[in-house]
C-alpha positions in Angstrom: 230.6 185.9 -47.3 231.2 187.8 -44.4 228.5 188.8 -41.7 227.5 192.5 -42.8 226.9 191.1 -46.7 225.6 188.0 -44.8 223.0 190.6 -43.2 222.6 193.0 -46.3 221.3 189.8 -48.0 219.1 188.8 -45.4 217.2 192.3 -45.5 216.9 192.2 -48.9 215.5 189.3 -49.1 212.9 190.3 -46.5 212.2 193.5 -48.5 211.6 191.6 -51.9 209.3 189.3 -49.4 207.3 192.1 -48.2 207.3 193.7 -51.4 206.1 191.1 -53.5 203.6 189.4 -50.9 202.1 192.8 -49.9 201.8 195.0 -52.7 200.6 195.1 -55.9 203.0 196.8 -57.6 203.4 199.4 -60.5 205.8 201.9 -61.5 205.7 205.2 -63.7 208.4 206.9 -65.0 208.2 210.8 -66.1 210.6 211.1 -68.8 212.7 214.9 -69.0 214.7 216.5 -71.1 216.2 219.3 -71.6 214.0 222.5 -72.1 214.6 226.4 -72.6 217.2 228.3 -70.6 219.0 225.4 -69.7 215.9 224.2 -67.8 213.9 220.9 -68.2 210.9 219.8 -70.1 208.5 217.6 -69.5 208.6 214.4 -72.4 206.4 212.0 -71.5 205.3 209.4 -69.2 205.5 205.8 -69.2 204.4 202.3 -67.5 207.9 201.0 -66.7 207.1 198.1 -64.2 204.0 196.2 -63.8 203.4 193.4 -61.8 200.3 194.6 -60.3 197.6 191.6 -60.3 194.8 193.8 -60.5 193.8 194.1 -64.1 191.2 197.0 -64.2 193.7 199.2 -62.3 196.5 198.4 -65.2 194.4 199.4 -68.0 192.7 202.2 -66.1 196.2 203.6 -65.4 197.1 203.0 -69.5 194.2 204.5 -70.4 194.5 207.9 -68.6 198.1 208.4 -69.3 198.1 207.8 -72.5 195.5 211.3 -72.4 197.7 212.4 -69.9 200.6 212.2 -72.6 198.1 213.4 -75.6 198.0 216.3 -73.4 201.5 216.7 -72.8 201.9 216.6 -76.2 199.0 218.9 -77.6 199.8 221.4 -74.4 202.4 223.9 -76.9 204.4 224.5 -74.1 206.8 223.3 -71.2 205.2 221.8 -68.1 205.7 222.8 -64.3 206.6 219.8 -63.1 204.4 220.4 -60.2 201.0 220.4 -62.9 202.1 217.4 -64.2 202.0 215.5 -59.9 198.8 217.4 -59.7 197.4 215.9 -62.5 198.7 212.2 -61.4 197.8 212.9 -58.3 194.5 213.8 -59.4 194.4 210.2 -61.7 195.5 208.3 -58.7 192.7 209.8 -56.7 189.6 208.7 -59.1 191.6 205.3 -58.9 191.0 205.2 -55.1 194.0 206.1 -53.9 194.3 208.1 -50.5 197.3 207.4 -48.8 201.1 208.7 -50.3 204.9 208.8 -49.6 207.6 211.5 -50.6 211.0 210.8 -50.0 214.1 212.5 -51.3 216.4 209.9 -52.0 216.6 206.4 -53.7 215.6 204.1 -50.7 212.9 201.3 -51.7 210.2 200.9 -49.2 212.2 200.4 -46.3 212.0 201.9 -42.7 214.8 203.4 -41.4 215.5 199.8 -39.3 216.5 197.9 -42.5 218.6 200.6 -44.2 221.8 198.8 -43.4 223.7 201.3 -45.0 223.0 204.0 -42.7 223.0 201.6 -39.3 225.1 198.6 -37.9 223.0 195.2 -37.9 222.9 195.2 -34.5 220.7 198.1 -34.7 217.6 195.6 -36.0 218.2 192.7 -34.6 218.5 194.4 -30.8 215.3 196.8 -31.0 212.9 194.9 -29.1 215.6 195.2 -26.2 216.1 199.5 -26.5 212.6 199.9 -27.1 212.2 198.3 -23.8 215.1 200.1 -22.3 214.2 203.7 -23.5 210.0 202.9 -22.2 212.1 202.2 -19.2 214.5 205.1 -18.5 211.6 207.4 -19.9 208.0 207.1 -18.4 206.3 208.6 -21.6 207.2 205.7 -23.4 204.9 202.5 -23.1 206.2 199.5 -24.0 204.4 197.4 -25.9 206.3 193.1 -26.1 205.1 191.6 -29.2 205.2 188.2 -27.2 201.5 189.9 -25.5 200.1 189.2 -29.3 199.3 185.8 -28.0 196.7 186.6 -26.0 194.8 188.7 -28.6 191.6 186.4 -29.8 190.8 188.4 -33.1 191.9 190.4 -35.9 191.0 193.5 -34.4 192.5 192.6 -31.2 195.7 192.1 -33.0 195.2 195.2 -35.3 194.6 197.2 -31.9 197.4 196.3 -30.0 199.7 197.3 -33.4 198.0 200.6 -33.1 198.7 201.3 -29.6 202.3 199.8 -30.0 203.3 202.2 -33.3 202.0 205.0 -31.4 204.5 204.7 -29.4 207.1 203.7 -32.1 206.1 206.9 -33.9 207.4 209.0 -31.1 210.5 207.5 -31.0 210.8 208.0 -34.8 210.0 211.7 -34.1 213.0 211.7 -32.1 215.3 209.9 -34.9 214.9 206.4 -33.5 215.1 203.8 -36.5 211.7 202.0 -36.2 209.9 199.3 -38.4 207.9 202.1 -39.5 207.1 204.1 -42.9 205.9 206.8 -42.6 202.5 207.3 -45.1 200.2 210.1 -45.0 196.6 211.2 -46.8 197.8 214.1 -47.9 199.4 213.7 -51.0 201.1 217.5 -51.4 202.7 216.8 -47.6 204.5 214.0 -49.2 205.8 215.7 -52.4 206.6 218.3 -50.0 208.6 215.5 -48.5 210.0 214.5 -51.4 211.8 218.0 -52.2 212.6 219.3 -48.7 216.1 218.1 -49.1 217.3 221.0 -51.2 221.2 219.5 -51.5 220.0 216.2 -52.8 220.1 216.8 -56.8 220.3 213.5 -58.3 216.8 212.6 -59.2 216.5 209.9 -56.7 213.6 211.2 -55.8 209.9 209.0 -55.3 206.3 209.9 -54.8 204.8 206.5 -53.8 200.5 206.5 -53.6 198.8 203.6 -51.9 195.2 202.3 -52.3 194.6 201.2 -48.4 191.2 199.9 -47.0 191.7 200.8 -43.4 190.2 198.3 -41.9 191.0 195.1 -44.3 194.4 196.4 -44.5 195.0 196.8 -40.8 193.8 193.3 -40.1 195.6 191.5 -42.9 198.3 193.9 -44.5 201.1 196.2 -42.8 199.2 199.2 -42.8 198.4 200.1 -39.3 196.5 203.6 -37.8 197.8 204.9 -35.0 196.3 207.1 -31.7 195.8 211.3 -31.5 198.5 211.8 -29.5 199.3 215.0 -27.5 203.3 213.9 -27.4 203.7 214.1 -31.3 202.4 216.9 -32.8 204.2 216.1 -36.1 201.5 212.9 -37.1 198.7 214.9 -36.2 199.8 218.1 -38.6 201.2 215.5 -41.1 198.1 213.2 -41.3 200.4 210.1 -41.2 199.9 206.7 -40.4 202.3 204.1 -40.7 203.2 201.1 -42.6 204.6 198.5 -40.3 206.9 196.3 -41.4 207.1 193.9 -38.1 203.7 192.7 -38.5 204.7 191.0 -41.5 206.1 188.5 -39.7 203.1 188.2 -37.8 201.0 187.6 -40.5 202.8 184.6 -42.0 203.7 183.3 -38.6 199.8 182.9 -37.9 199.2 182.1 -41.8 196.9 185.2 -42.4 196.1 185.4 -45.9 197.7 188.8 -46.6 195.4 191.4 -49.0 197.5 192.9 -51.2 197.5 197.0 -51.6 197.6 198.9 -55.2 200.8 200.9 -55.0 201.9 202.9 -57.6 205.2 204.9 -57.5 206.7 207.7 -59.4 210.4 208.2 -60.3 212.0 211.1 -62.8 214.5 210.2 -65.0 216.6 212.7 -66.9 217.4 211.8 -70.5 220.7 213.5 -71.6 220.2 215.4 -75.1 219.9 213.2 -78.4 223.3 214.9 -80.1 225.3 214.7 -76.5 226.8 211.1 -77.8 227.8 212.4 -81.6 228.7 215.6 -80.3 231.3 214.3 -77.8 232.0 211.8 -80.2 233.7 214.2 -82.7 235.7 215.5 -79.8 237.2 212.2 -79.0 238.1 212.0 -83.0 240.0 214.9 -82.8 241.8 214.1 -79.5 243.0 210.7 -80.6 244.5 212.2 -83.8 248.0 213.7 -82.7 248.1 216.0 -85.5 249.8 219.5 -84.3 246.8 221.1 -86.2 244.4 220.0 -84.3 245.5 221.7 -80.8 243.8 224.8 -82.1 240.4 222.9 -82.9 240.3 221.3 -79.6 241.1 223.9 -77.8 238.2 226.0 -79.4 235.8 222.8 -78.9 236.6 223.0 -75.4 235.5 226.9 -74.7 232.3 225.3 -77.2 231.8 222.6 -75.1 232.1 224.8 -71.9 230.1 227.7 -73.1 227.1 225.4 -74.2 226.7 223.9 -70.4 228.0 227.1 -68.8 230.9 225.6 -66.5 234.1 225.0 -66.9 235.6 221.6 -65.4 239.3 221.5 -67.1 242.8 222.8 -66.3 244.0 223.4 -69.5 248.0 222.7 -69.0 246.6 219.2 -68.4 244.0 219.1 -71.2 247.2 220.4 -74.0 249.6 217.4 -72.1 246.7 215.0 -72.7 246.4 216.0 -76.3 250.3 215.8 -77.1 250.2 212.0 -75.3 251.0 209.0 -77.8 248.9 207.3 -75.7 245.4 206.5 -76.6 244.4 205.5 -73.5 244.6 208.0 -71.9 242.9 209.7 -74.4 240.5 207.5 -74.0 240.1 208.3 -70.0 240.2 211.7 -70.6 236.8 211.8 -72.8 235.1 209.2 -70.4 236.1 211.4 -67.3 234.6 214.5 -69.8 231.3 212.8 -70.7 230.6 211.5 -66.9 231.4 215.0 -65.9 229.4 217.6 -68.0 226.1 214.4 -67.7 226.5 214.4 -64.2 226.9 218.4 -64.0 224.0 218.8 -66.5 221.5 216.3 -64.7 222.6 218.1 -61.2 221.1 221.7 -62.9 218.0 219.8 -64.5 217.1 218.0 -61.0 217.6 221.4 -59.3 215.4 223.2 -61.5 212.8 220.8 -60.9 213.2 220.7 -57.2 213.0 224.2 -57.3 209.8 224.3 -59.5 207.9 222.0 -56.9 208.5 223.7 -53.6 207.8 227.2 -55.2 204.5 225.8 -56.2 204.0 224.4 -52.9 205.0 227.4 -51.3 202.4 229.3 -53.4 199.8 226.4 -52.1 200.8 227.0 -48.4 202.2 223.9 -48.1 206.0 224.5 -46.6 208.0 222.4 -45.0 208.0 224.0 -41.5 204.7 223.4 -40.8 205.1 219.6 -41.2 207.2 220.7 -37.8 205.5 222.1 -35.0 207.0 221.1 -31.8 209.5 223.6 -30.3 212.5 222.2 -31.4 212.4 222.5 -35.0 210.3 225.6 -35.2 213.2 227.4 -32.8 215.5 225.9 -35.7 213.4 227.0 -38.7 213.8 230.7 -36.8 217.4 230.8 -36.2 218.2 229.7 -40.2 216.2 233.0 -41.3 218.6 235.1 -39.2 222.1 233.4 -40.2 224.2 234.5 -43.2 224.5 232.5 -46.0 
């Protein structure tokens, strides 16, 4: 094993630590398909994962979406997928819930530190030393050593020094800085408007992620930690955020706090591709493998059928009629496993887009849009310049 799996393991191992030690988990899947004009609708949901400890909150959640679905069901028409978080939203809420996460792609809970995809290990493992650095070279950056957490005497001590140290961390992240911080905020519309402000990313990936947090409790024996009003980020004031930090976890179990686990419940949309896709593919690949000169006509009209029902057209047809004429099943083969992959990934592209669509119109019409989550100069000069250049 070499040293970047060697480190990939590591994290993930520390994630699945933090994970299972921190939260009590459970996840709900909303289940789509396809609806009317090529757009989505709204099947059902469903309790995929639970291993939540907390009982009551397990059946409460069972109990009000199985109405939830009844509704669904009973409703006669196709959902806006933005009724359907307003109503979980609204579930979550009676259930105590007040702090939430949007994100627009398929990350876990990880901070921006961890994601060794996106950064070289040297990244984590040296952050102490550029935090330092930058708090340095900058004089609006106080740095805060972890190693003055030995002189707190109490909880609160503790829990105030985090506070003063991730309000500094949180400016850094303003700037693009990979911290050990998530970003968490009590407004759950600013995170779904989170979760769809990345209008290119279509592949469902998406998560809305709702926490049950006891401020205090939490802040003393969990990850969550408040920070300070701060004049220098504007952003955490407008956004309403706090942070969940994941460097105090190794505080905690280095001092053996008993850790007090959050509710967390998250919130993923999965695409089902239409009952008939399989059989109606499947009778395409029966009339592919069978050479028969005949059949050139029939495929060739189930192509412009196959392309006319998704509305795109994927295939050079010299190179469909050469496939056709092969001897060689195989290829054959290939060719309807590169055509199925295809038109599923093209379809569940559209339905994602739709959706995406659907929830930042809705939050538009709410006032919720995603440059106001931006104040400071630099990104409202952006959000200007965008309306005036061509598309």
């Amino acid at each position: 094993m070499n040293s970047e799996s060697r480190y990939a393991k590591e994290i993930d191992n520390f994630i699945n630590k933090v994970n299972n030690q921190c939260f009590n988990n459970v996840r709900i899947l909303i289940n789509i398909i396809d609806g009317q004009d090529n757009k989505y609708k709204v099947n059902d949901i469903a309790i995929i994962d639970d291993k939540s400890d907390n009982c009551n909150l397990l059946n409460d959640l069972k109990y009000k979406i199985k109405k939830l679905n009844k509704k669904i069901k009973n409703s006669g028409f196709n959902w806006n997928i933005f009724y359907l978080y307003k109503e979980l939203i609204q579930i979550l809420k009676e259930l105590g819930f007040n702090y939430f996460r949007g994100q627009n792609d398929k990350w876990e809970l990880v901070p921006s530190i961890l994601r060794y995809k996106l950064y070289k290990d040297d990244v984590s493992q040296k952050f102490e030393l550029k935090y330092k650095k930058i708090s340095e070279r900058f004089e609006d950056i106080k740095y805060y050593d972890l190693e003055q957490l030995k002189n707190t005497k109490t909880k609160r001590d503790e829990a105030s020094f985090f506070e003063k140290r991730n309000t500094e961390l949180g400016i850094l992240q303003h700037y693009g800085f990979p911290t050990p911080l998530l970003d968490i905020t009590q407004n759950p519309y600013v995170a779904l408007l989170f979760m769809c402000s990345d209008s290119h990313n279509n592949n469902g990936s998406k998560r809305f992620d709702a926490f049950n947090i006891d401020e205090e409790k939490h802040s003393e024996n969990n990850i969550f930690s408040l920070s300070y009003i701060d004049r220098r980020n504007k952003r955490i004031n407008v956004q309403r955020g706090e942070f969940l930090d994941f460097s105090k976890f190794q505080e905690l179990n280095s001092k053996k706090i008993k850790i007090k686990r959050i509710d967390h419940v998250s919130i993923v949309i999965q695409y089902n591709v239409i009952s008939d896709f399989d059989e109606y593919l499947s009778k395409y690949l029966d009339l592919v493998l069978d050479s028969r000169p005949n059949n050139n006509g029939k495929i060739q009209s189930k192509i412009s059928e196959i392309e006319d029902r998704y509305n795109f057209n994927i295939f050079d047809r010299k190179k469909v009629v050469s496939i056709i004429e092969s001897e060689n099943s195989d290829t054959k083969i290939a060719f309807i496993q590169f055509l199925y992959s295809s038109i599923k990934k093209y379809i569940s592209s559209g339905i994602y887009k739709y959706v995406n669509e659907d929830l930042k119109n809705k939050l538009n019409e709410f006032e919720y849009r995603e440059s106001d989550l931006y104040p400071d100069m630099e990104k409202q000069l952006e959000y200007m310049e965008r309306k005036y250049r061509k598309d």
